[in-house]
C-alpha positions in Angstrom: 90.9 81.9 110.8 93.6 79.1 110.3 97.7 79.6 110.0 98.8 76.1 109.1 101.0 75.8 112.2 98.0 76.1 114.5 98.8 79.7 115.6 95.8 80.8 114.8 92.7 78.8 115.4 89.3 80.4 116.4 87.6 77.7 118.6 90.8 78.0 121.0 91.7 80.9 123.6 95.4 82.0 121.6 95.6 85.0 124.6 97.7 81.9 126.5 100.1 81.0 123.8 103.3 81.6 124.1 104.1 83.7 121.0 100.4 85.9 121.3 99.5 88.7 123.8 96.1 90.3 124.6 94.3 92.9 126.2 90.9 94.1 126.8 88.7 95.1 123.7 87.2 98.1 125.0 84.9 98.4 121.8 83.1 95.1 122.6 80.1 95.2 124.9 81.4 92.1 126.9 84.0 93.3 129.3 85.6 90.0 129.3 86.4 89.9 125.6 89.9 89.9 124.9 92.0 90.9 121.2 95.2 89.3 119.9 97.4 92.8 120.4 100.6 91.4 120.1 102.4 88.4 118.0 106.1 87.2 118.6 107.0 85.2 115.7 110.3 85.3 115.8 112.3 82.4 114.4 109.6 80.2 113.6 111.4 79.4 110.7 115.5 79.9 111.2 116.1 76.7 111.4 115.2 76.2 108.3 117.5 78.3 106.2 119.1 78.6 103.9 116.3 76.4 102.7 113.2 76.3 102.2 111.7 79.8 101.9 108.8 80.4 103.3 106.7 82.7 100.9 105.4 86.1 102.1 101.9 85.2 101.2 101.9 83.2 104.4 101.6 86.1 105.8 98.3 87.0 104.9 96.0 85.6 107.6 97.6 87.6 110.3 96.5 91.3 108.0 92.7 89.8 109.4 94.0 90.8 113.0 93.1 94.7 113.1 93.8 94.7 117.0 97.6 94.2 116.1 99.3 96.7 117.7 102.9 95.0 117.2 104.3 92.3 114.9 107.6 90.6 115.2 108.6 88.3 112.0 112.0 88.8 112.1 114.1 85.6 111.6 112.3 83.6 109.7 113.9 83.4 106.2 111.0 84.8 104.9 111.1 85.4 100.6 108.8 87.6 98.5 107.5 91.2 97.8 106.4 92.7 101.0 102.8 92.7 101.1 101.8 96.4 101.2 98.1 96.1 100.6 98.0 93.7 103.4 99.7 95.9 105.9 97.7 98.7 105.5 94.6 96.4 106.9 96.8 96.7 110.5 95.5 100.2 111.2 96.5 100.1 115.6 100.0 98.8 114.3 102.6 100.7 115.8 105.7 97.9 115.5 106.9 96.2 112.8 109.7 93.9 113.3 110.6 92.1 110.1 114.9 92.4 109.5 116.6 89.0 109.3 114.2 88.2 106.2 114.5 87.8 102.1 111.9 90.5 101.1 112.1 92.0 97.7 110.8 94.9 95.8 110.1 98.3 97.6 109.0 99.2 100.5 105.4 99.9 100.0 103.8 103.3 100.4 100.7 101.7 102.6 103.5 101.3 105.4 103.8 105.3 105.5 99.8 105.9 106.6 
């Protein structure tokens, strides 16, 4: 899995990054085996605004991370329907930080299962 900022980059160890935190996947059968649990993205993009955007799509290779428990996007100037279908792939997420953003459209119902 790529994110074009090099956040996300399989043939690296992301459980020392700054923005990522991990913990012990007690489904695997190597007891060393570590799962991205938490992402702090705050701000990546503030200094940005008012322009450009980023577009919500961008969003889309962190739904591949089903061991998220807790995802912080706030800040980041981020425009675009809020990608429902997505967010429903995030089954262990129990945090959603995402004010500070330009989302449109309704919230979707996936976020309520």
């Amino acid at each position: 899995m790529e994110f074009k900022f090099g956040l996300l980059i399989p043939s690296s160890d992301c459980c020392g990054w700054d923005f990522v935190e991990c913990s012990t996947d007690h489904t695997s059968n190597n007891s060393t085996s570590r799962v991205v649990t938490i992402l702090y993205l705050r701000e990546l993009f503030w200094d940005l605004s008012p322009q450009p955007r980023e577009e919500s799509s961008m969003l889309a290779p962190f739904f591949h991370i089903r061991s998220l428990k807790e995802l912080h996007i706030s800040h980041n100037n981020i425009q675009g329907e809020i990608l429902g279908d997505g967010l429903a792939n995030l089954s262990n997420l129990v945090h959603l930080g995402m004010h500070e953003n330009n989302f449109s459209g309704s919230i979707p119902p996936q976020l309520f299962h």
